[in-house]
C-alpha positions in Angstrom: 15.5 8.1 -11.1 13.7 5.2 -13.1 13.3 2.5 -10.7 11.3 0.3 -13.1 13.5 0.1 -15.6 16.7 -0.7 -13.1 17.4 2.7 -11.8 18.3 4.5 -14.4 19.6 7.7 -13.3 18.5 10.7 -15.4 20.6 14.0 -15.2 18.7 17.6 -15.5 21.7 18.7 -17.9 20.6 15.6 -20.0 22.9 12.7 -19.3 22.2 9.5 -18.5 23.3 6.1 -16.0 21.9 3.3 -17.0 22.3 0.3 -14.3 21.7 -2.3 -16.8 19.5 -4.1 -14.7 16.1 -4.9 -16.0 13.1 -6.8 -14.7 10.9 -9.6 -16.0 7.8 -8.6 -15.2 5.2 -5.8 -15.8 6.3 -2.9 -13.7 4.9 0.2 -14.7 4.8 2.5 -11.4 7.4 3.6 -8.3 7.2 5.1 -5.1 10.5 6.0 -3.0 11.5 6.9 0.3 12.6 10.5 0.6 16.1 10.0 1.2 16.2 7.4 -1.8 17.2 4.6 0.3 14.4 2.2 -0.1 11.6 2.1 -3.3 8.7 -0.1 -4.1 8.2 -1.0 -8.0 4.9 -2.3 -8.8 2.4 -3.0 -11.2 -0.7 -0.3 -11.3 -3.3 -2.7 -12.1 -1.9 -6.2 -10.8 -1.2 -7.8 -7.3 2.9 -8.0 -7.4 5.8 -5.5 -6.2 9.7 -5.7 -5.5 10.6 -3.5 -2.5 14.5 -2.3 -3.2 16.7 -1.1 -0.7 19.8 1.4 -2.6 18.6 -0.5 -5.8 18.8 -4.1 -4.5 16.0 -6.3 -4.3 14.7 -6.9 -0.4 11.4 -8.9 -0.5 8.6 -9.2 -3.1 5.3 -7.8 -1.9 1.8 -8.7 -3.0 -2.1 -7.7 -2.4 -5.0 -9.1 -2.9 -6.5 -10.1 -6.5 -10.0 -9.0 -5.5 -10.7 -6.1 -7.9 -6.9 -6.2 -8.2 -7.1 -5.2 -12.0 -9.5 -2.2 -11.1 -7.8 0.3 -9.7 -4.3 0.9 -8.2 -1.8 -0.5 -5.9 -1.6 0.7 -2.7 1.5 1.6 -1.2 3.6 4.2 0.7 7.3 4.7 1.9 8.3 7.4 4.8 11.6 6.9 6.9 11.2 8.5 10.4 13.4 10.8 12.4 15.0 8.1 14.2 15.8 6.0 10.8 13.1 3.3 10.9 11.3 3.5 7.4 7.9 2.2 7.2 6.0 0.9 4.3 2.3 1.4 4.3 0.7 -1.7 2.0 -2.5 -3.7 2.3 -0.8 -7.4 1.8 -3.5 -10.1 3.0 -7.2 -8.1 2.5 -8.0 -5.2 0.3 -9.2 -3.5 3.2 -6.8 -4.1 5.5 -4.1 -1.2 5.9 -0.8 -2.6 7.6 2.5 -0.7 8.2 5.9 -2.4 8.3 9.7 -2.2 9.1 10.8 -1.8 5.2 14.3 -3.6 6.7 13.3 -6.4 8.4 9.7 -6.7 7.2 8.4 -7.0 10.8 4.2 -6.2 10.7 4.0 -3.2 13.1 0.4 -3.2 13.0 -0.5 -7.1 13.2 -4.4 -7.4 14.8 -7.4 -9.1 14.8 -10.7 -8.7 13.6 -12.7 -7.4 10.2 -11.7 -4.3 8.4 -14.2 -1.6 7.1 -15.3 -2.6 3.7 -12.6 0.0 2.0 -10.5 -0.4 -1.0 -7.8 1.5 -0.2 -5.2 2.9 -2.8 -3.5 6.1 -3.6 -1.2 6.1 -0.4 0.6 9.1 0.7 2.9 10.1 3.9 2.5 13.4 5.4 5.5 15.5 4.2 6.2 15.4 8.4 5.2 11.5 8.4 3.3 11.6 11.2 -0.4 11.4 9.1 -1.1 8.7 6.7 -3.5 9.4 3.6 -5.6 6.6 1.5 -7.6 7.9 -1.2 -9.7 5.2 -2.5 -12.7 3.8 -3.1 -16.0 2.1 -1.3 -18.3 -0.1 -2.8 -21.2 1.2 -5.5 -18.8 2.6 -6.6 -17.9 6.1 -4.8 -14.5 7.5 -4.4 -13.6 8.5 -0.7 -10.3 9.3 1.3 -9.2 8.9 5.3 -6.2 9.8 6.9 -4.9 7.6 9.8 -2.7 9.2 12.5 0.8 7.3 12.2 1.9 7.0 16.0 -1.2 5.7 17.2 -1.9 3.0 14.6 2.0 1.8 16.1 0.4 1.9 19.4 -3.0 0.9 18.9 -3.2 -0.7 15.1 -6.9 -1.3 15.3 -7.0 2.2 14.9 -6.3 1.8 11.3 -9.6 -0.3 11.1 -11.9 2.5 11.9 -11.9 4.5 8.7 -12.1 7.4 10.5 -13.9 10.5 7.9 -13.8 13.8 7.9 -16.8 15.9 9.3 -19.2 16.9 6.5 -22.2 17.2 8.5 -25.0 16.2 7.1 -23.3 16.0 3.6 -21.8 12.9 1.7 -18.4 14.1 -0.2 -17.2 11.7 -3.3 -13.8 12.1 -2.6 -12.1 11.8 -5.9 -8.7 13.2 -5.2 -6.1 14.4 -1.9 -2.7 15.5 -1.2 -1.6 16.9 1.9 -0.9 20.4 2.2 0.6 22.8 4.4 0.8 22.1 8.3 -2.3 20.3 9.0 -4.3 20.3 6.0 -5.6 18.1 3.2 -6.3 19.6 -0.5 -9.7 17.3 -1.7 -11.2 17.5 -5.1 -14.6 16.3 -4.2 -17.8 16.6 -5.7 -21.6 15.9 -4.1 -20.9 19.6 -2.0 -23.5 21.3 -0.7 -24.3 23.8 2.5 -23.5 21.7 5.1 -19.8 20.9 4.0 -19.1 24.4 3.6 -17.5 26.8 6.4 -20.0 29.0 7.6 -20.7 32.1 5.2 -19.6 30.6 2.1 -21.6 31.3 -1.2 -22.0 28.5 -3.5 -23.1 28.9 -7.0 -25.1 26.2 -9.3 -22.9 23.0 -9.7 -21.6 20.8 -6.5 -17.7 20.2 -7.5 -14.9 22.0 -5.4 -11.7 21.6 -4.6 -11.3 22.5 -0.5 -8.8 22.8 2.1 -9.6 20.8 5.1 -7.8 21.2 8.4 -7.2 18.4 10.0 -6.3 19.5 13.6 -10.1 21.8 13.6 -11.9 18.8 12.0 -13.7 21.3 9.5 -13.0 22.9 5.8 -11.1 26.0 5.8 -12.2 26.9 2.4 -14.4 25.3 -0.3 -14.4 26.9 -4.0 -15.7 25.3 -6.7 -13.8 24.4 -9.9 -14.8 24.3 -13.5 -12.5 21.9 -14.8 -11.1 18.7 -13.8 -8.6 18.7 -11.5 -7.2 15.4 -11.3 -4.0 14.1 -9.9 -3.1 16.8 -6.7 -0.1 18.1 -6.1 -0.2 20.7 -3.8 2.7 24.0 -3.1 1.3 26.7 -0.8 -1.3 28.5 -1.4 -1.6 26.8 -5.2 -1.9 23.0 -5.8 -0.9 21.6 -9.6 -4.2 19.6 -11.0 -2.8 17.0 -13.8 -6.0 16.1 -15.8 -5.1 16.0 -19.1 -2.7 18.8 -18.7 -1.1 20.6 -15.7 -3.1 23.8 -14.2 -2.4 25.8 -11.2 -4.9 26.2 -9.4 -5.3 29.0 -6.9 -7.0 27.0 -3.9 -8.7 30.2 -2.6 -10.8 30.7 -5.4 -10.6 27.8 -7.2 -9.2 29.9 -10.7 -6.1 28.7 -12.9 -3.7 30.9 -13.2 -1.5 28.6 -15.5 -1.8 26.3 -17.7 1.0 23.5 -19.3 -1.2 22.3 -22.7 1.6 20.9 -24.3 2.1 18.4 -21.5 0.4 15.5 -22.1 -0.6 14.0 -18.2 -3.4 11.4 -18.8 -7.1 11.8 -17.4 -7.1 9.8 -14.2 -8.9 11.3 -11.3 -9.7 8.4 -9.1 -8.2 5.3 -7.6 -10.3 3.7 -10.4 -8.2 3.0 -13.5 -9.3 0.5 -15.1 -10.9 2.0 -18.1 -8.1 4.3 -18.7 -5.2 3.9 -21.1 -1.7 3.6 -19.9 -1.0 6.8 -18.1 1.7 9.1 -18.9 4.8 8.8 -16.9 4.7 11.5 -14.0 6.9 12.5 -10.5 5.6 14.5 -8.4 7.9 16.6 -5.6 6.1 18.9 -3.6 8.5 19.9 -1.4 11.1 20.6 -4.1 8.4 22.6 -6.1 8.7 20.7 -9.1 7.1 17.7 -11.1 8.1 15.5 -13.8 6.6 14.1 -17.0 7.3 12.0 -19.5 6.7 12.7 -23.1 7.5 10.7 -26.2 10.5 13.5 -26.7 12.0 12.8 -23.0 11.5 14.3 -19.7 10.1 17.2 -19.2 10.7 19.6 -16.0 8.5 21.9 -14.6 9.8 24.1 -11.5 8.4 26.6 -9.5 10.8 29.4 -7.7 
């Protein structure tokens, strides 16, 4: 499904439904609920997004213009068990992380008081929705992620204002990429590692970039192994997690080898929130749960799926 240009609906045996609608503006990017009932398109780089609900248009959305053309939009879609779908955005203040009622647009987390000096970006849902995951940026400028527990920024929204960070000890982690993984982990692609972000007992050879799996429940890594190429873009299945710099690798998160590559694929070089010096990035749809992504080439759409 291309919700930027209308919803066109692209078949795996190669057909096409074209909606015939078409914007005016400079949409380039898409995120959507999982059931498909409610999407957000938006514009990377730029402060303006449509959210849709089944292809109609509900509400425009915007975000600051502070740094606005640096790096990209924030924003999130996850409908919960009992139907409500939130949107996780950052519409007054850079820094300020709000969720919403995607159907009536009611702010569920309204409060008062400064926010941490964060630019947030990179938004992602837990695949259970009940953790929320910002992987952007803090001033200098240093890439860094926090994940925000979703049923108690409902109850208490100033929760969302502490930044809360994961324990690294004495150790300062540049955070440059995360995607959840299974049960109550986070995959990070981090560099700046050193002893005291390791688990105890882990070896660490000459060079300080690893990709590690963090638990979230223990507050501590599981695993740290470092990488020798960049990872990028995270999408994570199991045991493996996809890396999309330049071109899609597996990477085996326990010891940090590929054990596939995809050169012919095309998938850009981002591997931070921080875009700006970065060419137009390859199309790309990521589905973790269905084992599969998405790319597009200049010949079409290409399919990758794991069994």
């Amino acid at each position: 499904m291309d919700w930027v240009s209308g919803g066109i609906r692209y078949g795996l045996d190669g057909t096409t439904v074209d909606s015939n609608i078409r914007y005016g503006y400079r949409f380039d990017a898409a995120v959507a609920s999982q059931d498909g009932r409610y999407a957000v398109i938006y514009e990377k780089r730029g402060t303006k997004g449509i959210l849709l609900r089944e292809g109609k248009q509900v509400r425009e959305l915007n975000r600051s213009y502070y740094h606005a053309e640096v790096y990209e939009y924030p924003v999130a879609l996850r409908t919960l068990p009992g139907g409500r779908t939130l949107l996780a955005h950052c519409p007054e203040e850079y820094c300020c992380l709000e969720l919403e009622d995607a159907d009536t647009g009611e702010r569920l987390t309204r409060r008062e008081g400064d926010s941490p000096d964060v630019f947030h970006s990179r938004l992602q849902f837990s695949p259970d929705g009940r953790q929320l995951l910002s992987a952007g940026w803090i001033w200098h400028p240093v890439d860094a992620a926090s994940v925000f527990d979703v049923a108690r920024a409902l109850e208490q929204p100033a929760s969302l204002d502490e930044h809360p960070v994961f324990e690294l000890g004495e150790s300062f982690l540049e955070i440059h990429s995360a995607a959840f993984g299974a049960r109550d982990t986070v995959v990070l692609y981090c560099s700046g590692v050193d002893g005291d972000a390791l688990p105890a007992g882990t070896a660490w050879p000459e060079g300080d970039v690893g990709l590690g799996v963090y638990s979230l429940t223990e507050r501590r890594f599981l695993s740290m192994v470092p990488v020798e190429e960049a990872v990028g873009t995270l999408m994570v299945m199991g045991d493996h997690a996809v890396g999309f710099y330049e071109y899609p690798k597996l990477f085996e998160l326990a010891t940090g080898r590929v054990v596939e590559r995809w050169r012919g694929l095309a998938t850009g070089s981002q591997s931070s929130s921080i875009i700006r010096h970065l060419p137009p990035q390859p199309p790309l749809a990521l589905d973790p749960a269905g084992r599969r992504f998405a790319v597009g080439t200049d010949k079409g759409i290409e399919v990758v799926h794991f069994r």
